[in-house]
C-alpha positions in Angstrom: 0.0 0.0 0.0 1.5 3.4 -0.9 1.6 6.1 0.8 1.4 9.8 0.2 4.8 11.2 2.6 4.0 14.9 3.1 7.4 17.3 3.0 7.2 20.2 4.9 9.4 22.8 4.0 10.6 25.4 6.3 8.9 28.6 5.6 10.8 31.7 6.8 10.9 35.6 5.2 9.7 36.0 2.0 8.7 32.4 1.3 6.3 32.4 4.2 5.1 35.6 3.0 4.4 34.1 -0.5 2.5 31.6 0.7 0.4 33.9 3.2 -0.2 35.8 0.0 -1.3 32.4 -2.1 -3.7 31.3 0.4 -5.4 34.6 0.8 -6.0 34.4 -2.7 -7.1 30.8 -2.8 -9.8 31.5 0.0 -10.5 34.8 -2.1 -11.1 32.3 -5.2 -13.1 29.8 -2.7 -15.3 32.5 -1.3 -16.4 34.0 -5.3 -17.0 30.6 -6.4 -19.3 30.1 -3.4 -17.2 27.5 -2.2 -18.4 28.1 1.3 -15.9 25.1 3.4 -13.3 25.7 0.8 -13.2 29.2 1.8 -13.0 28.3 5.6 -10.5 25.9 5.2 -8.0 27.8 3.2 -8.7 31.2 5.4 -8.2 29.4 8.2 -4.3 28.0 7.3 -4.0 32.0 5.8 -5.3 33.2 9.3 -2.9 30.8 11.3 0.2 31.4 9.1 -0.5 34.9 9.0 -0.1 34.8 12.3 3.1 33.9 12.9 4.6 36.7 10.8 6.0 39.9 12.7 5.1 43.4 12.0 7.4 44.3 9.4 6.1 41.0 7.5 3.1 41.8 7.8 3.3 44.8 6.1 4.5 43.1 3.0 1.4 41.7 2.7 -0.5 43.7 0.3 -2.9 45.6 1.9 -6.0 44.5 0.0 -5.4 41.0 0.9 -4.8 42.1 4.6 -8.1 43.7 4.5 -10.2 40.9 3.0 -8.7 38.2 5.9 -9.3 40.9 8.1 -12.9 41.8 7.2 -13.9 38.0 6.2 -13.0 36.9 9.6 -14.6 39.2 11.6 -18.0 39.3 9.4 -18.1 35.8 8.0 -16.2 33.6 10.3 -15.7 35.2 13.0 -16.2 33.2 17.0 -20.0 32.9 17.8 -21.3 32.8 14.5 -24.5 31.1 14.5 -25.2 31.2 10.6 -28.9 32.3 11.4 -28.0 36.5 11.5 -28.6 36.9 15.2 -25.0 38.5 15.0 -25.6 40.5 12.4 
């Protein structure tokens, strides 16, 4: 029986950066398609590697895709959410 073996590569400076940027944009794609779990599940790893950047990092994110993780989170998926727009 194979087996996929998953590499993980060590991502520091820009590559992290990179990547925060890809799966921003991937959610992005997700959420437009209406690809509701998608979405969540891409903006979640961009939320949690986001995360882990410092300050100056961060702000080599562009600021439009900082925004949208920002805004989606809070609005869409953010803690308490019951789905029903009590929170709204």
């Amino acid at each position: 029986m194979a087996t996929k073996k998953h590499k993980k590569r060590l991502l520091v400076g820009n590559r992290k950066i990179k990547e925060v940027n890809r799966l921003i944009r991937l959610a992005r794609t997700k959420w437009d398609a209406h690809e509701n779990a998608a979405c969540r599940r891409e903006r979640e790893r961009a939320m949690a590697l986001y995360q882990t950047l410092d300050a100056a990092e961060r702000e080599q994110v562009p600021q439009v895709l900082r925004v949208w993780l920002r805004y989606r989170s809070e609005k869409y998926f953010g803690e308490g959410r019951k789905g029903n727009g009590a929170n709204s």
